[in-house]
C-alpha positions as CSV (number, residue, x, y, z in Angstrom):
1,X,21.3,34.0,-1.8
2,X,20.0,35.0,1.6
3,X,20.8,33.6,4.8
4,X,18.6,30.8,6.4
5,X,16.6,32.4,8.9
6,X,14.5,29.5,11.1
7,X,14.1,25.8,10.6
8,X,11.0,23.8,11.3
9,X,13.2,21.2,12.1
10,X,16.8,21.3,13.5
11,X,19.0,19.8,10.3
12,X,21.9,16.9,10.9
13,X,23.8,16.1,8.2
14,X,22.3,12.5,7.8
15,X,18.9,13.6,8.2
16,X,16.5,12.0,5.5
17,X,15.1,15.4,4.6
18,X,16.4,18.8,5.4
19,X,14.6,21.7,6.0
20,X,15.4,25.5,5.5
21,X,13.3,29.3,5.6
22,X,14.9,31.6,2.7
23,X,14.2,35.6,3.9
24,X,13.2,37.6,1.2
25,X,14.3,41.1,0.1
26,X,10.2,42.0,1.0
27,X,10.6,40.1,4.6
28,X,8.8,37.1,3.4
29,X,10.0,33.6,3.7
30,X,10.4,30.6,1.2
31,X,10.9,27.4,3.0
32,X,13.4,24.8,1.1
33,X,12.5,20.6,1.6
34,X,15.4,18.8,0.3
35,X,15.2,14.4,0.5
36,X,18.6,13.6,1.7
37,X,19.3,10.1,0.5
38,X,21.8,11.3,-2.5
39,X,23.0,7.3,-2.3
40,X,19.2,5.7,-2.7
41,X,18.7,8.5,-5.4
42,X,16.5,9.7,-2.8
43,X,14.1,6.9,-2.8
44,X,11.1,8.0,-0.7
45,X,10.4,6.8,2.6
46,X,8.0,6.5,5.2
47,X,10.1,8.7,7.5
48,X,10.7,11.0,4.3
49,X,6.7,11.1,4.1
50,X,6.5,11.7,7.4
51,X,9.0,14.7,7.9
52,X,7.9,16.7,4.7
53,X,4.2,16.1,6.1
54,X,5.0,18.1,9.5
55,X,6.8,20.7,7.4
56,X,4.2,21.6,5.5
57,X,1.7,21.5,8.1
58,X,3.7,23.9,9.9
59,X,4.4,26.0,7.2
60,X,0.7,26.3,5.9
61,X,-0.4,28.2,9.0
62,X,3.2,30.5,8.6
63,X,1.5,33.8,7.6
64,X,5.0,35.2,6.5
65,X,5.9,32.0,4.6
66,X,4.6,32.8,0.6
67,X,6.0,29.2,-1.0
68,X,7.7,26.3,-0.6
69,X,10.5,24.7,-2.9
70,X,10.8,21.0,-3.0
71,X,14.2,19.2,-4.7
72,X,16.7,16.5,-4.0
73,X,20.1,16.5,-3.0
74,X,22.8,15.3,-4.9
75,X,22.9,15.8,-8.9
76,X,21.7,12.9,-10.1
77,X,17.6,12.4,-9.0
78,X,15.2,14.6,-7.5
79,X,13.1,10.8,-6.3
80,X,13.9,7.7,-8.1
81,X,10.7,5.9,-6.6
82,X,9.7,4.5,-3.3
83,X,12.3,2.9,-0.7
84,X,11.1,-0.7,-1.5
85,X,13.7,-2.9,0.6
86,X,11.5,-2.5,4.0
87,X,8.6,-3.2,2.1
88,X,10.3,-6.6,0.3
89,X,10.9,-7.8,3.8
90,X,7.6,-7.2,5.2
91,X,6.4,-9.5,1.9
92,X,8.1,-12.8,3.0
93,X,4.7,-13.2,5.2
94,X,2.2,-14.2,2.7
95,X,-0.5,-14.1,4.9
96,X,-0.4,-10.6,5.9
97,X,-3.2,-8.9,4.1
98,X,-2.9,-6.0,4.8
99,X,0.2,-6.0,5.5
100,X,1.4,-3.5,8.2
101,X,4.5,-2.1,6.8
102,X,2.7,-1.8,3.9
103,X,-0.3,0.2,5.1
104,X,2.0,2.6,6.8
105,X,4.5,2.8,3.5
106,X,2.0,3.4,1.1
107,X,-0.7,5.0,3.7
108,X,2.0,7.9,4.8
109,X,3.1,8.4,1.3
110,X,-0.8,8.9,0.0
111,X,-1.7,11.4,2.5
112,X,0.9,13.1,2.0
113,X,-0.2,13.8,-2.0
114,X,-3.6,14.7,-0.3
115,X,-2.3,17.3,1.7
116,X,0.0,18.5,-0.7
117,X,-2.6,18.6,-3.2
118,X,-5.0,21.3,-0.7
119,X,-1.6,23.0,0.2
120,X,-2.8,26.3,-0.6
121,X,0.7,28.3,-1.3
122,X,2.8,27.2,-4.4
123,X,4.8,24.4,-4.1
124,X,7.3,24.4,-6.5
125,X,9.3,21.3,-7.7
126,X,13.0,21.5,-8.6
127,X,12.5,18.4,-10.5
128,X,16.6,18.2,-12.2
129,X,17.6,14.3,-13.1
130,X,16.2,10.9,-12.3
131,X,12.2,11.3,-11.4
132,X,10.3,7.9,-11.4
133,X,7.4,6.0,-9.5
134,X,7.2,7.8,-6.4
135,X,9.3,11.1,-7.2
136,X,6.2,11.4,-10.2
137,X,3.6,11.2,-7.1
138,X,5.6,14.3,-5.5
139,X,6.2,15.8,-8.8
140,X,2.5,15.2,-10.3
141,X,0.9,16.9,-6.4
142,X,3.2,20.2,-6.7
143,X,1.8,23.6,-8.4
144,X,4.6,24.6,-9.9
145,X,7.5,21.9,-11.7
146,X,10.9,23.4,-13.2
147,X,12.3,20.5,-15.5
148,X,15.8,21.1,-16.8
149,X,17.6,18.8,-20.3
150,X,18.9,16.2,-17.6
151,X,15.1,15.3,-16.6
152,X,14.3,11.6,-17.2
153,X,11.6,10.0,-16.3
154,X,9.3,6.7,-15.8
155,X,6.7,4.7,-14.3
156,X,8.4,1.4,-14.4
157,X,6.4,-0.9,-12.1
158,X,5.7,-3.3,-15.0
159,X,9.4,-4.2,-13.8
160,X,8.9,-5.4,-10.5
161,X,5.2,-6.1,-10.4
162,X,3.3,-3.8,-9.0
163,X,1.3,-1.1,-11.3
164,X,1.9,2.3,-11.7
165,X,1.1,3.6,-8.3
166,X,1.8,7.1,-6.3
167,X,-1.3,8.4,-8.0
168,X,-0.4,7.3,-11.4
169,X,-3.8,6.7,-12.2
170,X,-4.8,10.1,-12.0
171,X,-1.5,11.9,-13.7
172,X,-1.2,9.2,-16.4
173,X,-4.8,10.5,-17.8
174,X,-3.5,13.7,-18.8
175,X,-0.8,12.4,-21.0
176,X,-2.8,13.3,-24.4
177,X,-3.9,10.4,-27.4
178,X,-3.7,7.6,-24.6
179,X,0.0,8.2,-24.0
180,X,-0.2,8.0,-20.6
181,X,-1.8,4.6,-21.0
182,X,1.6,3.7,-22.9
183,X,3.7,4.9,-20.4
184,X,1.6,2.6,-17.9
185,X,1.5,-0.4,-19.2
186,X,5.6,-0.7,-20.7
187,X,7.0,1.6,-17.9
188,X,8.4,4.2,-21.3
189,X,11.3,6.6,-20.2
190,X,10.8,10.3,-21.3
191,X,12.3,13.3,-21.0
192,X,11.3,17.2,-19.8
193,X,10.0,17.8,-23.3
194,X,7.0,14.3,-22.7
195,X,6.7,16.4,-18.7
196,X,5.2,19.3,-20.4
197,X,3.4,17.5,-22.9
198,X,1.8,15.7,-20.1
199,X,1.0,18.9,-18.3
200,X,3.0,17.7,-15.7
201,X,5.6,20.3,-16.2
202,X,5.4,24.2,-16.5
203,X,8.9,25.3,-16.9
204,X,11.7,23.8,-18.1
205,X,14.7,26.4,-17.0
206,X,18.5,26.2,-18.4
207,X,19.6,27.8,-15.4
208,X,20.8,25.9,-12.3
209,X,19.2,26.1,-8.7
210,X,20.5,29.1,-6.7
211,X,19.7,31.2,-10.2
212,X,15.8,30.1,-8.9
213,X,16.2,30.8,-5.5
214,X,17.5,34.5,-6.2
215,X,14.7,35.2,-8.0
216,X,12.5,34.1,-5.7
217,X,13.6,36.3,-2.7
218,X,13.9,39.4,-5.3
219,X,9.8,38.6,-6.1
220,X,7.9,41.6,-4.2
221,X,5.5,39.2,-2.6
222,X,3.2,42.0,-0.8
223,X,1.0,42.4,-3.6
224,X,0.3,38.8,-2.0
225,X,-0.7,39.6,0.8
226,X,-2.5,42.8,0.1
227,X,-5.8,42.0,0.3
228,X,-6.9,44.6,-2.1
229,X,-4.7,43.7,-4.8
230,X,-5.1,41.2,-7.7
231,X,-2.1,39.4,-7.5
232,X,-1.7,36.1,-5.9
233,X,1.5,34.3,-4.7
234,X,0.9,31.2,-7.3
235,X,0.8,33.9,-10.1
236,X,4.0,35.8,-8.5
237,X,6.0,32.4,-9.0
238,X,4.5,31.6,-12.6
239,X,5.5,35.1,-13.4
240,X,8.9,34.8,-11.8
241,X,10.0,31.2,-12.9
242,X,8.9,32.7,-16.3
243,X,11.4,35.3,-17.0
244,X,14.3,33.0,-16.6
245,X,16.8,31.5,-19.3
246,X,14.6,28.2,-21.2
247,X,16.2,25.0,-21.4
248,X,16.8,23.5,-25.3
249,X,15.4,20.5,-24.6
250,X,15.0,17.4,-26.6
251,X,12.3,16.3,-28.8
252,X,9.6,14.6,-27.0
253,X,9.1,10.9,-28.1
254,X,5.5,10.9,-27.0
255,X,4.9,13.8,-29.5
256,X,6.7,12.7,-32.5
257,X,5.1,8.8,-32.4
258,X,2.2,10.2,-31.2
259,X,-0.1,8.6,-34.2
260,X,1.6,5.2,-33.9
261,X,1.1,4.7,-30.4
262,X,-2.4,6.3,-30.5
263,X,-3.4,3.8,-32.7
264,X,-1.5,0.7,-30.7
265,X,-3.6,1.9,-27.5
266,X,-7.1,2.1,-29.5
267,X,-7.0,-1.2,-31.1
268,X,-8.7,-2.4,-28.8
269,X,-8.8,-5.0,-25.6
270,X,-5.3,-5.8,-23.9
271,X,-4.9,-8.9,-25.7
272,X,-5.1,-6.8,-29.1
273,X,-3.0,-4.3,-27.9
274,X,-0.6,-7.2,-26.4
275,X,-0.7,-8.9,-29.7
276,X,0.9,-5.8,-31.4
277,X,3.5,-4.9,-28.6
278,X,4.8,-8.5,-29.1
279,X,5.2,-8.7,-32.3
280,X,7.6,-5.9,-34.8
281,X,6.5,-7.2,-37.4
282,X,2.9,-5.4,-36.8
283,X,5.0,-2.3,-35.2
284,X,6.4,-2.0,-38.4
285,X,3.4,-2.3,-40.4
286,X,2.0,0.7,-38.4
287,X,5.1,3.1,-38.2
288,X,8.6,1.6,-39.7
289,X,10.0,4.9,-38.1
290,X,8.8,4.1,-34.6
291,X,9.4,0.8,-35.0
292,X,13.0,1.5,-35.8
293,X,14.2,3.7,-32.9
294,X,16.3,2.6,-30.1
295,X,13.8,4.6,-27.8
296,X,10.9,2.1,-28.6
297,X,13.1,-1.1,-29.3
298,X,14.1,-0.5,-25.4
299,X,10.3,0.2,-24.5
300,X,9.4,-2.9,-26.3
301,X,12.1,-4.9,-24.2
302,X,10.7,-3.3,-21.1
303,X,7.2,-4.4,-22.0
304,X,7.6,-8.0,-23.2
305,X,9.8,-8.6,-20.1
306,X,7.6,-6.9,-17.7
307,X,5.1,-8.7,-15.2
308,X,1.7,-9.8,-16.9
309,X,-0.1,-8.8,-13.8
310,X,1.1,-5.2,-13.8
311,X,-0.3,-4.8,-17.3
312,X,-3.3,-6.1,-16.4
313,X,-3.9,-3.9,-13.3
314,X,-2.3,-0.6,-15.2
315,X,-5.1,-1.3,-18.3
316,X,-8.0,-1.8,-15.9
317,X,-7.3,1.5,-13.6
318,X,-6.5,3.2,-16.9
319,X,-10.3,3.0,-17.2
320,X,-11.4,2.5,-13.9
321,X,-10.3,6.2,-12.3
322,X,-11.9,8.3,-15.2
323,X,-14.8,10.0,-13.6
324,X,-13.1,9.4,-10.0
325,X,-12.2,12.0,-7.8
326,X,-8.4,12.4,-6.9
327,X,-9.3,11.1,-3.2
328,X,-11.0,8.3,-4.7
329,X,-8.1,7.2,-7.0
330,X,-5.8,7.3,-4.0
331,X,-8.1,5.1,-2.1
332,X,-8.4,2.7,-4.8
333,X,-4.5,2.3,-5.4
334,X,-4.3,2.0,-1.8
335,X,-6.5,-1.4,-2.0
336,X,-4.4,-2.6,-5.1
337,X,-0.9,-1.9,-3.4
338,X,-1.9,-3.8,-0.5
339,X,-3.0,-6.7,-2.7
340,X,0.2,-6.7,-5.2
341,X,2.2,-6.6,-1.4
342,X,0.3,-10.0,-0.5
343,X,0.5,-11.6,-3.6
344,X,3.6,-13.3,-5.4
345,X,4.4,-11.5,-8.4
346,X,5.5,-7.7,-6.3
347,X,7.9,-9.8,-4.1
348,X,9.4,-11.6,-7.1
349,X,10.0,-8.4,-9.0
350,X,12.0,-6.9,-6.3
351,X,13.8,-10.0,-5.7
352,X,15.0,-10.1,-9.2
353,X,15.9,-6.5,-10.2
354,X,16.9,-5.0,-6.5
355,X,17.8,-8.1,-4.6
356,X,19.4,-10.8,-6.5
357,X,19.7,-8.6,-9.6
358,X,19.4,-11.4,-12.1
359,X,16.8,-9.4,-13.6
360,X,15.0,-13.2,-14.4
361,X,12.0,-12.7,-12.5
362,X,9.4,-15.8,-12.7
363,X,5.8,-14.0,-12.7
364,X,3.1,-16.0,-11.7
365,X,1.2,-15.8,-14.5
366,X,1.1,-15.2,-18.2
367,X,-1.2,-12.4,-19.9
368,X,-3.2,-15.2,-21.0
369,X,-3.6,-16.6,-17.9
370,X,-4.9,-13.2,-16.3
371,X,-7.3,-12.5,-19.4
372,X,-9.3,-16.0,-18.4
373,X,-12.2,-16.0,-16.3
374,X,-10.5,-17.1,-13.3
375,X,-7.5,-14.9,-14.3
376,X,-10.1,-11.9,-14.7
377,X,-11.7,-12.8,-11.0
378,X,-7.6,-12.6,-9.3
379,X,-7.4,-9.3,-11.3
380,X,-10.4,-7.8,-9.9
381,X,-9.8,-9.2,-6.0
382,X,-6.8,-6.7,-6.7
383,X,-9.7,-3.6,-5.8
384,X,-11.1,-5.4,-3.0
385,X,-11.2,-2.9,0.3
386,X,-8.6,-5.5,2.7
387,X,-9.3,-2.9,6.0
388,X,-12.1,-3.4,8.8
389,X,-14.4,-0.8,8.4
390,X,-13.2,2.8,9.6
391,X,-9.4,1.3,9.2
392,X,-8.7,2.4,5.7
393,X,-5.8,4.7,5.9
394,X,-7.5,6.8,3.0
395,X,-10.7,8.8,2.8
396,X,-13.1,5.8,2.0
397,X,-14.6,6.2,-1.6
């Protein structure tokens, strides 16, 4: 690989993300974020949201730079989710609607799947290991994601109470037969194989990182730039990424019980839907196979433990977002995190899996509780705009 040539930023070994510009062979550059928090599995942060914001602000006005790359250090996650301990703190005041910490935590990490979204070079994801909540935001708002046979991920929120955020709204819609609804509502893990069924995945490589990176700077990228040729530099790194080794990966779950869990989603309302998920009796009258695997015995766990509220709010946005644009959806998720960071059940969820850890949270209310007409009126306050007008951190919808 070639030497670094600039930074945006000037690197320290403890900084939360570090930056580099790769020369090509053609005189191009390829700028390199990494999220350096190998020990939080690179939770996202405000700072982190920040720093990868200025980058690629700088580096969308770089004439010489043709693509970015985006990965996590360590081996184990590209982004397990967001950096919630800040945010747990900042929930102790229940008055604080909208909260402040909360505004700028999920405010900076919106904007930045705006801009990354209009980012008009390739940025491609290096998206090996652990890649959940937050790290799906990053992953779902680049142009290019490499998943390798160690790619696992989730939206787990119905854990700890809040819904399936970082634009899982929008991405979860493109999970096909209502899949993505699944995913939602029982916080499912998949694999690289369920990524590209999703068409949240392009490539899943068997080769490991630097492999990428030479290829890259061997692309002739001034066909690019040539404004009489066809080519473009998204095409360049389809074409590239395509000519390396393939991953074997796994069968894809959401593909082989595709029928069963079709049929679960369409039987209607949430309480028929819950009334299915709770009971494996009725799983087993629909699929014996999918009732029988380890795979959906754990999502069913996940599920029936998981915080009524959350599966409330991930069914209604499910349908809510359809015809919405992608800056619309962002606004609207901002108005629901800012609600689930004022009321009870977020706070609780972090308590019991991060803080105390005796994973016994004590939601505030059952699905039956939430399906009343009261229940249906706290559900809905959950979209309610909670900024003075011209305050809303997002483009208002």
């Amino acid at each position: 690989m070639t030497a670094t040539t600039s930074n945006p930023l000037q690197n320290h070994a403890d900084d939360v993300v570090l930056f580099e510009t790769i020369r090509t062979h053609c005189g191009h550059g390829l700028g390199v974020m990494t999220l350096n928090s190998p020990k939080s599995l690179n939770a996202l942060s405000v700072d982190m949201c920040h720093l990868l914001s200025a980058a690629l602000s700088d580096w969308q006005e770089d004439e010489h730079l043709v693509a970015v790359i985006l990965k996590g250090a360590g081996d184990k996650a590209f982004c397990a989710g967001g950096d919630i301990r800040k945010l747990y703190d900042s929930m102790k005041d229940k008055s604080l609607l909208p909260n402040p910490y909360a505004t700028s935590f999920f405010g900076s990490e919106y904007k930045l799947f705006q801009q990354m979204h209009s980012f008009t070079k390739p940025i491609i994801l290096w998206g090996d290991g652990i890649v959940m909540g937050g790290g799906m935001g990053l992953l779902a708002s680049c142009s290019h994601r490499i998943v390798t046979e160690k790619t696992q991920f989730a939206m787990p929120e119905v854990t700890i109470g809040l819904f399936p955020d970082a634009s899982g709204s929008w991405f979860l819609q493109k999970f096909p037969a209502k899949s993505g609804l699944f995913l939602g509502l029982t916080g499912a893990r998949g694999t690289a194989s369920d990524l590209i069924l999703g068409n949240l995945a392009e490539f899943a490589l068997a080769c490991d990182y630097d492999a990428i990176i030479q290829k890259l700077v061997a692309t002739n990228w001034q066909s690019a730039t040539n404004p009489k040729s066809t080519d473009t530099a998204h095409g360049l790194v389809s074409q590239a990424l395509s000519q390396l080794p393939k991953a074997t990966l796994t069968e894809s779950k959401l593909a082989r019980y595709w029928r069963p869990i079709s049929q679960i989603m369409n039987s209607g309302s949430l309480a028929d839907i819950d009334a299915i998920l709770q009971d494996d009796k009725k799983i087993a009258a629909i699929s014996s196979d999918f009732a029988e695997d380890e795979w959906t015995k754990r999502t069913l766990n996940s599920y029936r433990n998981g915080c009524p509220v959350t599966k409330a709010l991930a069914f209604e946005l499910y349908y809510k977002v359809g015809t919405l644009s992608f800056e619309q959806i962002l606004y609207l998720e901002t108005n629901v995190a800012l609600h689930c960071s004022a009321n009870p059940d977020f706070k609780e969820g972090v308590r019991a899996l991060l803080i105390d850890k005796d994973k016994r949270p004590n939601w505030s209310r059952t699905l039956k509780d939430c399906l009343t007409f009261e229940g249906r009126r706290y559900i809905d306050s959950h979209f309610d705009n909670p900024y003075s007008a011209g305050n809303h951190p997002i483009l208002e919808g």
